[in-house]
C-alpha positions as CSV (number, residue, x, y, z in Angstrom):
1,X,-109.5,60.6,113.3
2,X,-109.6,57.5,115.2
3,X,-107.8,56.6,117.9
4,X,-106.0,53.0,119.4
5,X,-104.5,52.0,121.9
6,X,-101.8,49.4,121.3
7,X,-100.1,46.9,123.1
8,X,-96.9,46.0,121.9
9,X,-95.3,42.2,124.3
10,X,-91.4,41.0,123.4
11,X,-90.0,38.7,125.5
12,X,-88.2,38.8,128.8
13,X,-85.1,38.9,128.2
14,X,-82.7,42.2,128.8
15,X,-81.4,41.3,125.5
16,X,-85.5,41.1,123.6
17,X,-86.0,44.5,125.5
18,X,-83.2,45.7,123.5
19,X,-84.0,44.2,120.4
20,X,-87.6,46.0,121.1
21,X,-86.4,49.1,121.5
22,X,-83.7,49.1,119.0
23,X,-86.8,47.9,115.7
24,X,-88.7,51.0,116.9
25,X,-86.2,53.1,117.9
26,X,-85.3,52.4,113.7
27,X,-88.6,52.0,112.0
28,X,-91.0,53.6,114.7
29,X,-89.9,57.0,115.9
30,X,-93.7,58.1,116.5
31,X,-93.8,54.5,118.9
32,X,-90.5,55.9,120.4
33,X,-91.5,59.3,121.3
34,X,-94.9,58.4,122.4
35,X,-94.8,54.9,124.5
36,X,-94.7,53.7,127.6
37,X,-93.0,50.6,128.5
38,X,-93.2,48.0,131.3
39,X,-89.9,46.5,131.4
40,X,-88.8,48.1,134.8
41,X,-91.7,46.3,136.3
42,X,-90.5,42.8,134.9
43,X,-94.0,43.1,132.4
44,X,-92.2,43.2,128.9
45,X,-94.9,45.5,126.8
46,X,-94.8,48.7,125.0
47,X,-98.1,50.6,125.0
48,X,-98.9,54.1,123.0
49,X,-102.1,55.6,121.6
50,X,-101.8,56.7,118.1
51,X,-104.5,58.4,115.6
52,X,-105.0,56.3,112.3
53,X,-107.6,55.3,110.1
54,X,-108.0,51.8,110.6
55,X,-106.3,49.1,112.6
56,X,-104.0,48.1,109.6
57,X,-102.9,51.7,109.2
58,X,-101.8,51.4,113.2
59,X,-100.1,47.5,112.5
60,X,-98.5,48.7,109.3
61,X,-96.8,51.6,112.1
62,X,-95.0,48.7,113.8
63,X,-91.9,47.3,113.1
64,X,-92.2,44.0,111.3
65,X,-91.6,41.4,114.0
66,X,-94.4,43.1,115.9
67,X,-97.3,43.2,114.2
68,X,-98.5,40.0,114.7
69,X,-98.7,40.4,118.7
70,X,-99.6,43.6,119.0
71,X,-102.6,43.9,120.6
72,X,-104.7,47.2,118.5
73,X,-107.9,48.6,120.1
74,X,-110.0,51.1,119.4
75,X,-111.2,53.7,121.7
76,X,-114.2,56.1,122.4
77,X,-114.6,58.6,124.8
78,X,-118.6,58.6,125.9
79,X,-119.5,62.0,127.8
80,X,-122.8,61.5,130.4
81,X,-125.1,61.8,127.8
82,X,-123.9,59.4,125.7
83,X,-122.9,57.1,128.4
84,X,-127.2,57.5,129.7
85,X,-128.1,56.3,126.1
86,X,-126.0,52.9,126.3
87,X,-127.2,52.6,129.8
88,X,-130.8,52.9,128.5
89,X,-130.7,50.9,125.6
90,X,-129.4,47.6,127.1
91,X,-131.7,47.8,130.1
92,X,-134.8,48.5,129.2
Protein backbone atom coordinates (compact mmCIF):
# COMPACT_ATOMS: atom_id res chain seq x y z
CA UNK A 1 0.00 0.00 0.00
CA UNK A 2 1.05 3.42 -0.49
CA UNK A 3 2.55 5.53 1.74
CA UNK A 4 2.37 9.70 2.61
CA UNK A 5 3.82 11.83 4.44
CA UNK A 6 1.64 14.57 5.83
CA UNK A 7 2.06 17.82 7.10
CA UNK A 8 -0.53 18.92 9.26
CA UNK A 9 0.19 23.62 10.24
CA UNK A 10 -2.43 25.19 13.10
CA UNK A 11 -1.61 28.32 14.33
CA UNK A 12 0.68 29.71 16.96
CA UNK A 13 -1.05 30.13 19.60
CA UNK A 14 -0.74 27.74 22.99
CA UNK A 15 -4.36 27.84 22.76
CA UNK A 16 -4.57 26.53 18.48
CA UNK A 17 -1.91 23.89 19.75
CA UNK A 18 -4.45 22.76 21.94
CA UNK A 19 -7.30 22.89 19.80
CA UNK A 20 -4.87 20.74 17.42
CA UNK A 21 -4.28 18.29 19.55
CA UNK A 22 -7.57 18.08 21.25
CA UNK A 23 -9.53 17.38 17.09
CA UNK A 24 -7.05 14.48 16.70
CA UNK A 25 -6.70 13.44 19.91
CA UNK A 26 -10.98 12.93 19.19
CA UNK A 27 -11.23 12.08 15.56
CA UNK A 28 -7.55 10.94 14.77
CA UNK A 29 -6.12 8.40 17.19
CA UNK A 30 -3.85 6.75 14.36
CA UNK A 31 -2.49 10.80 13.84
CA UNK A 32 -2.15 10.70 17.76
CA UNK A 33 -0.22 7.67 18.16
CA UNK A 34 1.93 8.11 15.27
CA UNK A 35 3.03 12.03 14.86
CA UNK A 36 5.43 14.19 15.54
CA UNK A 37 4.92 17.73 16.35
CA UNK A 38 6.84 21.00 16.22
CA UNK A 39 5.32 23.12 18.73
CA UNK A 40 8.29 22.95 21.26
CA UNK A 41 10.42 24.48 18.52
CA UNK A 42 7.87 27.52 18.01
CA UNK A 43 7.09 25.60 14.26
CA UNK A 44 3.33 24.80 14.78
CA UNK A 45 3.00 21.45 12.47
CA UNK A 46 2.05 17.96 12.97
CA UNK A 47 3.74 15.49 10.72
CA UNK A 48 3.01 11.46 10.48
CA UNK A 49 3.39 8.93 7.62
CA UNK A 50 0.37 6.81 7.13
CA UNK A 51 -0.40 3.89 4.46
CA UNK A 52 -3.63 4.63 2.39
CA UNK A 53 -4.86 4.27 -0.94
CA UNK A 54 -4.98 7.58 -2.27
CA UNK A 55 -4.49 11.09 -1.06
CA UNK A 56 -8.27 11.47 -0.21
CA UNK A 57 -8.24 8.33 1.82
CA UNK A 58 -5.13 10.12 3.95
CA UNK A 59 -7.32 13.87 4.00
CA UNK A 60 -10.55 12.07 4.79
CA UNK A 61 -8.02 10.68 8.13
CA UNK A 62 -7.83 14.26 9.34
CA UNK A 63 -10.04 16.00 11.51
CA UNK A 64 -12.25 18.38 9.63
CA UNK A 65 -10.68 21.81 10.16
CA UNK A 66 -7.47 20.27 8.80
CA UNK A 67 -7.86 18.99 5.63
CA UNK A 68 -7.67 21.82 3.71
CA UNK A 69 -3.94 22.72 4.89
CA UNK A 70 -2.55 19.64 5.23
CA UNK A 71 0.08 19.29 3.16
CA UNK A 72 -0.22 15.04 1.66
CA UNK A 73 2.80 13.61 -0.26
CA UNK A 74 3.50 10.62 -1.56
CA UNK A 75 6.65 8.75 -1.13
CA UNK A 76 8.90 6.12 -2.76
CA UNK A 77 11.78 4.46 -1.63
CA UNK A 78 14.35 4.02 -4.82
CA UNK A 79 17.12 1.23 -4.00
CA UNK A 80 20.63 1.80 -6.28
CA UNK A 81 19.26 0.16 -9.05
CA UNK A 82 16.41 2.02 -9.41
CA UNK A 83 17.98 5.18 -8.40
CA UNK A 84 20.79 4.35 -11.67
CA UNK A 85 17.69 4.07 -13.99
CA UNK A 86 16.32 7.71 -13.18
CA UNK A 87 19.85 8.92 -13.27
CA UNK A 88 20.15 7.41 -16.71
CA UNK A 89 17.03 8.32 -18.18
CA UNK A 90 17.14 12.17 -17.65
CA UNK A 91 20.84 12.42 -18.68
CA UNK A 92 21.38 10.82 -21.54
Amino acid sequence: MPKYHVEVPHGSSMQACVQAMYAFMHSASHFIANSEWGCDDDVHKAWVIVEAADKDEVRMMLPPEFRKDAQITLLARYDRQKIDEIIHKHTH
